[in-house]
Short mmCIF file of the C-alpha atoms (twelve columns), coordinates in Angstrom:
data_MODEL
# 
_entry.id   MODEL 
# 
loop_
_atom_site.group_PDB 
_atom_site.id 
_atom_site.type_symbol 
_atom_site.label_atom_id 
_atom_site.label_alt_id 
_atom_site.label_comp_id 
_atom_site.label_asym_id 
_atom_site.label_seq_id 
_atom_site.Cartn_x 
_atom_site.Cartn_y 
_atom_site.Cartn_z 
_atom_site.pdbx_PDB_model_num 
ATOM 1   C CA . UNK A 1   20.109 4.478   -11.673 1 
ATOM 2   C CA . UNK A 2   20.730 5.187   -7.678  1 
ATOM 3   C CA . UNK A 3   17.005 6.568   -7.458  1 
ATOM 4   C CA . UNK A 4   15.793 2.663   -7.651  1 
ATOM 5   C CA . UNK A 5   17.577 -0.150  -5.884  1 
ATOM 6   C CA . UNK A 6   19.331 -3.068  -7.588  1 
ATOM 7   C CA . UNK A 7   16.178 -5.041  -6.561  1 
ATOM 8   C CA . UNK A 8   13.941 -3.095  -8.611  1 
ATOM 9   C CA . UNK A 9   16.329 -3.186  -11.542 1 
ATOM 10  C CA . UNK A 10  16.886 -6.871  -11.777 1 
ATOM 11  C CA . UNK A 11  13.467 -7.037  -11.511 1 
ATOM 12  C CA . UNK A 12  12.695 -5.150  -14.837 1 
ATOM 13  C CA . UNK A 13  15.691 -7.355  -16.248 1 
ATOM 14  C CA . UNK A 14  13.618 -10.260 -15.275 1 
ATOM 15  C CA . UNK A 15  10.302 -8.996  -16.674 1 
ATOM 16  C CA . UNK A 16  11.620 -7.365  -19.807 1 
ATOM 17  C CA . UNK A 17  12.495 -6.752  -22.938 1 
ATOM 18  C CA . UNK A 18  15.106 -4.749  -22.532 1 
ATOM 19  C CA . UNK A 19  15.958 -2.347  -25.611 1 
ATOM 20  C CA . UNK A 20  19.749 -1.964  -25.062 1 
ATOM 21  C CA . UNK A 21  22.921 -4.013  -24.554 1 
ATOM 22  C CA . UNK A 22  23.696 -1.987  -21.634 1 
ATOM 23  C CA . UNK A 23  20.376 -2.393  -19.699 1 
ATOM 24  C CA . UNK A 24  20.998 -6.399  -20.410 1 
ATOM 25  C CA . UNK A 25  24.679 -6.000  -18.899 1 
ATOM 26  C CA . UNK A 26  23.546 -3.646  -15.885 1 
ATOM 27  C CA . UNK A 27  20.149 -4.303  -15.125 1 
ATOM 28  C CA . UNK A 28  20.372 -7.994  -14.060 1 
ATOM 29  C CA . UNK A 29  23.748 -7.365  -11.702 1 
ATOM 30  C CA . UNK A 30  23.239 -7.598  -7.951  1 
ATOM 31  C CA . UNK A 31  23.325 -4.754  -5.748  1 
ATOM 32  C CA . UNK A 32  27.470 -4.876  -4.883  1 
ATOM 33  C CA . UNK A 33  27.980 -5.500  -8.398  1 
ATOM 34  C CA . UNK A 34  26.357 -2.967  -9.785  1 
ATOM 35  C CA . UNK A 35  27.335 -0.257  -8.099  1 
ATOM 36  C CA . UNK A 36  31.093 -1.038  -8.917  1 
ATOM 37  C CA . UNK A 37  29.535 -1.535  -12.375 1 
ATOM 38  C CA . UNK A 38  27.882 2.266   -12.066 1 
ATOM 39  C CA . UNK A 39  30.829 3.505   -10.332 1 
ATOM 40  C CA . UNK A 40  33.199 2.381   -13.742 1 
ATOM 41  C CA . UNK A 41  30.391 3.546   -16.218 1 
ATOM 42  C CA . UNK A 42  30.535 6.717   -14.012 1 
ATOM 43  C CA . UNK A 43  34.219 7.514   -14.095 1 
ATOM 44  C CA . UNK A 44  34.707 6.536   -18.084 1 
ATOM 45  C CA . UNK A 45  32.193 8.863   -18.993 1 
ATOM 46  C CA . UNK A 46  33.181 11.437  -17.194 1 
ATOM 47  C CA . UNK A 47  36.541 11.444  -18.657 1 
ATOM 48  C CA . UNK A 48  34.941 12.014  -21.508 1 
ATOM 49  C CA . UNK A 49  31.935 14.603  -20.628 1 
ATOM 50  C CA . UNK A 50  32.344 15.662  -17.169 1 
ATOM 51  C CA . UNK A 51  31.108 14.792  -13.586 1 
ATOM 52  C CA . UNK A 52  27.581 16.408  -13.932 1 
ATOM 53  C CA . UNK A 53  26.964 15.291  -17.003 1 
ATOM 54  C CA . UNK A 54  27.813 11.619  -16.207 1 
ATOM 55  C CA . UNK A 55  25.764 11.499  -13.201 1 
ATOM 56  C CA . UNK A 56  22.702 13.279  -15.072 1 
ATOM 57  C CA . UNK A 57  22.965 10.553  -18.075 1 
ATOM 58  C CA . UNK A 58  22.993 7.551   -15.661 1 
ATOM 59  C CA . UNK A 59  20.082 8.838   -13.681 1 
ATOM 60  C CA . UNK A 60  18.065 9.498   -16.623 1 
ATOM 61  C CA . UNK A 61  19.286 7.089   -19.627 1 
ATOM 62  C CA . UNK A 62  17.613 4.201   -17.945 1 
ATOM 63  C CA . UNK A 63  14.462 5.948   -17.406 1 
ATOM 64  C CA . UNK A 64  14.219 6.702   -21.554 1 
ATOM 65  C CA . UNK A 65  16.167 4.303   -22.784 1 
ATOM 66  C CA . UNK A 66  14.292 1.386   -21.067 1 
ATOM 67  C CA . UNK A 67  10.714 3.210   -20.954 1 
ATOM 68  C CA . UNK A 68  8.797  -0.087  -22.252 1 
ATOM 69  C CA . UNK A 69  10.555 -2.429  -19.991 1 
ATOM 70  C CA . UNK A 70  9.845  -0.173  -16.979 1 
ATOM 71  C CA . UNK A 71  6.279  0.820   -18.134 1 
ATOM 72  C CA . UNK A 72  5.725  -3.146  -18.037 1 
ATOM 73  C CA . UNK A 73  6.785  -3.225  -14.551 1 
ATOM 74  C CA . UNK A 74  4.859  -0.509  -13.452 1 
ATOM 75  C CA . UNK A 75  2.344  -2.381  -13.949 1 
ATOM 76  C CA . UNK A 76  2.226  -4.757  -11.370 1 
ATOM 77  C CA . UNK A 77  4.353  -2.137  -9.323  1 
ATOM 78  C CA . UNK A 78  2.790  0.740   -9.238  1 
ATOM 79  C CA . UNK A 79  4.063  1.804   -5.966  1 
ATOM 80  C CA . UNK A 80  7.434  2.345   -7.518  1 
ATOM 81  C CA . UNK A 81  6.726  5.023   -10.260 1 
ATOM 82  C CA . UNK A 82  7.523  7.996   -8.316  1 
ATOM 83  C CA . UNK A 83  11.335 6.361   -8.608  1 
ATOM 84  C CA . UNK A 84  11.021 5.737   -12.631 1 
ATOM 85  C CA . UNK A 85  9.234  8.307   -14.419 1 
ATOM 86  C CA . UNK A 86  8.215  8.106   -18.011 1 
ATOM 87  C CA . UNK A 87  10.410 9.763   -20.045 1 
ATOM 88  C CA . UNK A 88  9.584  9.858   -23.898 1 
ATOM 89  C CA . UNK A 89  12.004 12.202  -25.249 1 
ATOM 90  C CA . UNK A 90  15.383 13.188  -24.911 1 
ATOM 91  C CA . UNK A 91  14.711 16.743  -24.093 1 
ATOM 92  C CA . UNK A 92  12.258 15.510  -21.533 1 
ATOM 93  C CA . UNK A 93  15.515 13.938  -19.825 1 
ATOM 94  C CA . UNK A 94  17.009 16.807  -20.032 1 
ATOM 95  C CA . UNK A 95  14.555 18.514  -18.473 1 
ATOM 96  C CA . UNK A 96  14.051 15.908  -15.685 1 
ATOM 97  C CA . UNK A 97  17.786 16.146  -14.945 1 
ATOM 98  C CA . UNK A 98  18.394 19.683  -14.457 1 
ATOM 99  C CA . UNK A 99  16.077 19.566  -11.513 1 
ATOM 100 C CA . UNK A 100 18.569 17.187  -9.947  1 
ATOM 101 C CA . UNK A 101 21.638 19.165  -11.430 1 
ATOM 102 C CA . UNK A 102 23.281 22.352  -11.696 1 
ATOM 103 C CA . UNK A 103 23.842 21.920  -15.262 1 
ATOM 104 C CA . UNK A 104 25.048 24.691  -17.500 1 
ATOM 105 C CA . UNK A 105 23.876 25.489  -21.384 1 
ATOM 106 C CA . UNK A 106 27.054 23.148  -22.903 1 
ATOM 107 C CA . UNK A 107 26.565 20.538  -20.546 1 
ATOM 108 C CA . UNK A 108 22.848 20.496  -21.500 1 
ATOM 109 C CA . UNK A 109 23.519 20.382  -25.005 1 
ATOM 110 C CA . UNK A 110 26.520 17.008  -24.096 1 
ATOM 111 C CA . UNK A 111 23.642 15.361  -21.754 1 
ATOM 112 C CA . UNK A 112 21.283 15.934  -24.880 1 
ATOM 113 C CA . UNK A 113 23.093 14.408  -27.634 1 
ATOM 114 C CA . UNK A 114 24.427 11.706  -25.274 1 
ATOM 115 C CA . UNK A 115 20.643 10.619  -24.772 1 
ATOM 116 C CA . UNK A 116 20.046 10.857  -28.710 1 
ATOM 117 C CA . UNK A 117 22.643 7.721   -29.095 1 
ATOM 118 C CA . UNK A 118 21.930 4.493   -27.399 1 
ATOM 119 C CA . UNK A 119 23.740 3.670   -24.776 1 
ATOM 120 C CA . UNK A 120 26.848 1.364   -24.683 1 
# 
């Protein structure tokens, strides 16, 4: 979620729907907020899957999970799509976060299946 500020994401809040719990929880927070919010998210899941793979699925769930809401802002912000890409599939965020990440074959497969389950 660090590619677009907390501006940006409150703004999508705003404009909506949102399709998941989380991105109600997260997306409205202001900027201070949510980064100690992204910071906890951060650390519990990579407890549970790793570092890599908890920084890949935060910088890409959003983007998938949330594709409607952030198609509807891009929109009227067009300027802004270079920061949230469409992603349609799974696999596609996969694919999107390996050029960000050195990720290896298992931690592919963990980013994968995360994306596969909504987020919570």
């Amino acid at each position: 979620m660090h590619q677009a500020s907390a501006t940006i994401w409150n703004q999508i809040a705003e404009m909506g729907p949102l399709a998941t719990a989380w991105a109600e929880q997260m997306f409205p927070l202001p900027a201070a907020q949510l980064d100690r919010a992204l910071e906890r998210e951060e650390a519990r899941l990579a407890a549970a899957v790793g570092d890599q793979v908890a920084a890949a699925y935060l910088k890409v769930m959003p983007l998938l999970w949330e594709r409607a809401a952030i198609s509807n802002y891009l929109r009227e912000h067009p300027e802004t799509a270079g920061a949230l890409p469409p992603l349609e599939t799974a696999t596609e965020a996969v694919l999107m976060a390996e050029r960000d990440f050195s990720l290896t074959i298992p931690q592919k497969k963990r980013l994968l299946a995360l994306l596969r389950t909504e987020p919570r």
